[in-house]
N, C-alpha and C positions, 0 to 999 in steps of 0.2 A: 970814323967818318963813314965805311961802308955801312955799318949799324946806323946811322942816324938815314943816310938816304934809303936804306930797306926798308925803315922803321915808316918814314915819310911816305914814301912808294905804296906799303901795304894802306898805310893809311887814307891816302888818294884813291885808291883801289874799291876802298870801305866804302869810301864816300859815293863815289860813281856809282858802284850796286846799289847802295840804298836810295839815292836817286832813282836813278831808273825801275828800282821796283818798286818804288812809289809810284809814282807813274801808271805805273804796268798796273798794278793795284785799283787804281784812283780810275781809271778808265776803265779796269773790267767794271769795277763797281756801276758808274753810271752808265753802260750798256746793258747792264743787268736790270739796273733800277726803272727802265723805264715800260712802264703797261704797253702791253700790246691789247690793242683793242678789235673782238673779233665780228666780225661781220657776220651775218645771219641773211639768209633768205626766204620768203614766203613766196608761195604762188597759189592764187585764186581766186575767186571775185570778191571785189573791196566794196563792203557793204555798207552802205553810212548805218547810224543807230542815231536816234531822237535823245540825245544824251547831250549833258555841259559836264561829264565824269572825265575822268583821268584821258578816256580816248574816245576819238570821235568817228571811228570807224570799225569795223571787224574782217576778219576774213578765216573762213573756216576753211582749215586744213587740215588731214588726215583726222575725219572728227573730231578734230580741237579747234573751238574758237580763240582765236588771239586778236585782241585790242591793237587798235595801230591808229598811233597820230605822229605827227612832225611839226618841227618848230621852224624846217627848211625848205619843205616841199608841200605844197598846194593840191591835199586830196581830192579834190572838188569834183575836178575835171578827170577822178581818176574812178571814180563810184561806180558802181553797176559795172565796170567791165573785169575783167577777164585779166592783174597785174602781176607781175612780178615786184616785189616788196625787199630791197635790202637796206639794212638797217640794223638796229643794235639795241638788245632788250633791256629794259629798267624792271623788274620784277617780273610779270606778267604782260607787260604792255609793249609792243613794238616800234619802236621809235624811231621813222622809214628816214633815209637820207636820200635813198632815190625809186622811183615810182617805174617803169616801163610795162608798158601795155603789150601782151600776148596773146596772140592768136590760136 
């Protein structure tokens, strides 16, 4: 009888650890799995360009021109001046999620 409940006991015991490190498992996994997505910033004057290509503005910065359009935010009003650009790159092109104007 003592063998049968030791027997049972380790075996309830089996089962709870492998439980729970499933679990432990399953969750690191989908904390792991998920992209982190990194922000980028530009600073300088947002220049339009006469273009229908991948992007509809530029802004050259540290002698490099980078393309910048948005699917969420309204360059328009942001042209000719002097912006701060953060946002998230697709190849070469910057792809702004918010616009703030700098003095």
């Amino acid at each position: 009888m003592k063998t049968f409940i030791a027997a049972l006991l380790i075996i309830v015991l089996a089962i709870s650890v492998a439980v729970f490190g499933f679990r432990f498992l399953q969750e690191k996994s989908l904390n792991s799995s998920v992209p982190s997505v990194l922000q980028n910033t530009l600073e300088g004057v947002l220049q339009p360009i006469p273009s229908v290509g991948e992007y509809s503005d530029i802004i050259v910065t540290n002698n490099k021109t980078v393309g910048v359009t948005s699917n969420t935010v309204n360059l328009k009003p942001y042209e000719n001046k002097k912006v701060k650009v953060t946002g998230q790159y697709s190849g070469n092109t910057m792809y702004a999620d918010s616009v703030m104007i700098i003095q």
